[in-house]
C-alpha positions in Angstrom: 91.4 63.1 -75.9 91.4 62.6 -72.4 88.7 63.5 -70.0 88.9 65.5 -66.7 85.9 64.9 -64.1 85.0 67.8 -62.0 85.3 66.6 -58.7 82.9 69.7 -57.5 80.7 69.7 -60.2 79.9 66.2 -59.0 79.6 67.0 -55.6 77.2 69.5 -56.2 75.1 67.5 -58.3 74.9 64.9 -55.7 72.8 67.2 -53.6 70.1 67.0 -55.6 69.8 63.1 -56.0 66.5 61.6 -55.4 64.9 64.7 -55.6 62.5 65.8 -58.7 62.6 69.0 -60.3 59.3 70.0 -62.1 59.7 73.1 -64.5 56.4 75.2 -65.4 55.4 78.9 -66.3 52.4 78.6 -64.7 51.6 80.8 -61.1 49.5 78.1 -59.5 50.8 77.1 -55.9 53.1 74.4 -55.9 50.6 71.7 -55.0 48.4 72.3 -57.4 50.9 72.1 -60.1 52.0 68.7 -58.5 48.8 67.7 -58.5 48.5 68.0 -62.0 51.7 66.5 -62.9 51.0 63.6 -60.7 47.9 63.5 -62.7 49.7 63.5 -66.1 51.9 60.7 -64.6 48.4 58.0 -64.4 47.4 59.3 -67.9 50.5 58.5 -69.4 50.3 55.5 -67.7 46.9 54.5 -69.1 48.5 54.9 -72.5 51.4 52.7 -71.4 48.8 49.8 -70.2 46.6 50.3 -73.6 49.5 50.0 -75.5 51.3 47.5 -74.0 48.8 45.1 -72.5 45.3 45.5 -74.4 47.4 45.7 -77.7 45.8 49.3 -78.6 48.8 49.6 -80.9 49.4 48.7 -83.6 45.9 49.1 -85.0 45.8 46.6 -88.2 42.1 48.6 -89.4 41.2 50.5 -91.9 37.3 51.3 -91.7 36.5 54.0 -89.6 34.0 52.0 -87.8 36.3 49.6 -86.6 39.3 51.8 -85.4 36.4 53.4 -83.0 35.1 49.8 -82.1 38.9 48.8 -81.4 40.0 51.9 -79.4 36.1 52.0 -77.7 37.4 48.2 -76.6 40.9 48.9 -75.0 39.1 51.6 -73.2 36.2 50.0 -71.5 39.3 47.0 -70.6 41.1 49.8 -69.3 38.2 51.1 -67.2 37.4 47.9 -66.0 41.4 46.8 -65.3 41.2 50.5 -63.2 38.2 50.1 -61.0 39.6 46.0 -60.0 42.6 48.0 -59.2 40.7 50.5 -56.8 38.6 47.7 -55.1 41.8 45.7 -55.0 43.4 48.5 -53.4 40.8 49.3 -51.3 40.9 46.0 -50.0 44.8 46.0 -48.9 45.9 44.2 -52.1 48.3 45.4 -55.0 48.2 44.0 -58.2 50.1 45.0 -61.2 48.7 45.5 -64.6 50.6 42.8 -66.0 49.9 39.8 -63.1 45.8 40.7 -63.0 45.9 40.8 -67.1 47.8 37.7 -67.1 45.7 36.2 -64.5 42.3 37.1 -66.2 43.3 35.7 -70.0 44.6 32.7 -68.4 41.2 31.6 -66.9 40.2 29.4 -69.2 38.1 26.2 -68.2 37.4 23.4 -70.1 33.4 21.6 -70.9 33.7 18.4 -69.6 30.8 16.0 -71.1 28.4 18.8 -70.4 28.4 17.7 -66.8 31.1 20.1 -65.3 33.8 22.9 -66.1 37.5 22.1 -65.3 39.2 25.0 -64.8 42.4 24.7 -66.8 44.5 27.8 -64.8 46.4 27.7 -62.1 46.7 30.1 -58.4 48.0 33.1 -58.0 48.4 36.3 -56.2 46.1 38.4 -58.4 43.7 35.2 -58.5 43.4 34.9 -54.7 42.9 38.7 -54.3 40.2 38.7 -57.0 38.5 35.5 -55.3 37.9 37.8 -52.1 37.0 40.3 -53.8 34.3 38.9 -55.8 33.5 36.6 -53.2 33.5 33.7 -56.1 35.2 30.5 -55.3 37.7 31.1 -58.7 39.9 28.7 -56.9 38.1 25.6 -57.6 39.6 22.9 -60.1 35.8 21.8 -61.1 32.9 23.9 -62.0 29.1 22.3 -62.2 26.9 24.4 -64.9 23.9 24.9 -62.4 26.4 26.5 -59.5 28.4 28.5 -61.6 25.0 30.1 -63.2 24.2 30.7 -59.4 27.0 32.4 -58.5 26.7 34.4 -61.5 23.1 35.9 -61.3 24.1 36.3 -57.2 27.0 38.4 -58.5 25.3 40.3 -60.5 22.4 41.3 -58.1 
């Protein structure tokens, strides 16, 4: 069987590329129904980083208790993960999901003798944008107890 491309059936099409067609039966004005399918675009997104990046799926529980304590988890990560990503933003800097996740499990320090921390990660984007954003030197190969428990409680006030 051989195949015949319509030359004009093509061209047509073509008119329409990089455009997006949104298709609703609802009477709202056309920027309020954008607005709510941008809308539905972040909330699938959400799913996307619970999914994919807190592990939300598969869930490996079978007590009630604990499938609420596991989703209640990759929420409150999600939350937090969203309001970095505003002050980030806020602040000039973009950061995907993926780099600040990977940034934030990767800083890991090690106890050395009880007399200091050595941090065990290396620099990055995301690390330098959350360094002035929190104002914390995170950049620092060694930690002393006393200063990081200073910076800490100053944080937090």
């Amino acid at each position: 069987m051989e195949y015949i491309l319509d030359q004009d059936k093509i061209a047509e099409e073509e008119k329409y590329d990089g455009y997006y067609a949104v298709a609703t039966n609802l009477q709202d004005h056309a920027k309020d129904i954008l607005a709510v399918s941008n809308k539905r675009y972040q909330i699938e997104e959400c799913f996307r980083i619970m999914k994919t990046n807190f592990d939300g799926r598969p869930v490996n529980h079978r007590l009630q208790e604990r499938i609420k304590a596991h989703f209640l988890i990759c929420y409150t990560a999600l939350l937090v993960y969203r309001l970095l990503e505003a002050r980030l933003d806020d602040q000039g800097t973009h950061v995907t999901a993926s780099n600040l996740i990977t940034t934030l499990k990767n800083m890991n320090v090690a106890n050395v003798h009880d007399i200091e921390y050595m941090a065990l990660y290396n620099g990055s984007k995301a690390l330098d944008a959350l360094t002035r954003l929190t104002m914390l030197p995170l950049d620092r190969l060694h930690y002393r107890p006393k200063e990081l428990n200073s910076m800490i409680k100053k944080f937090l006030q």
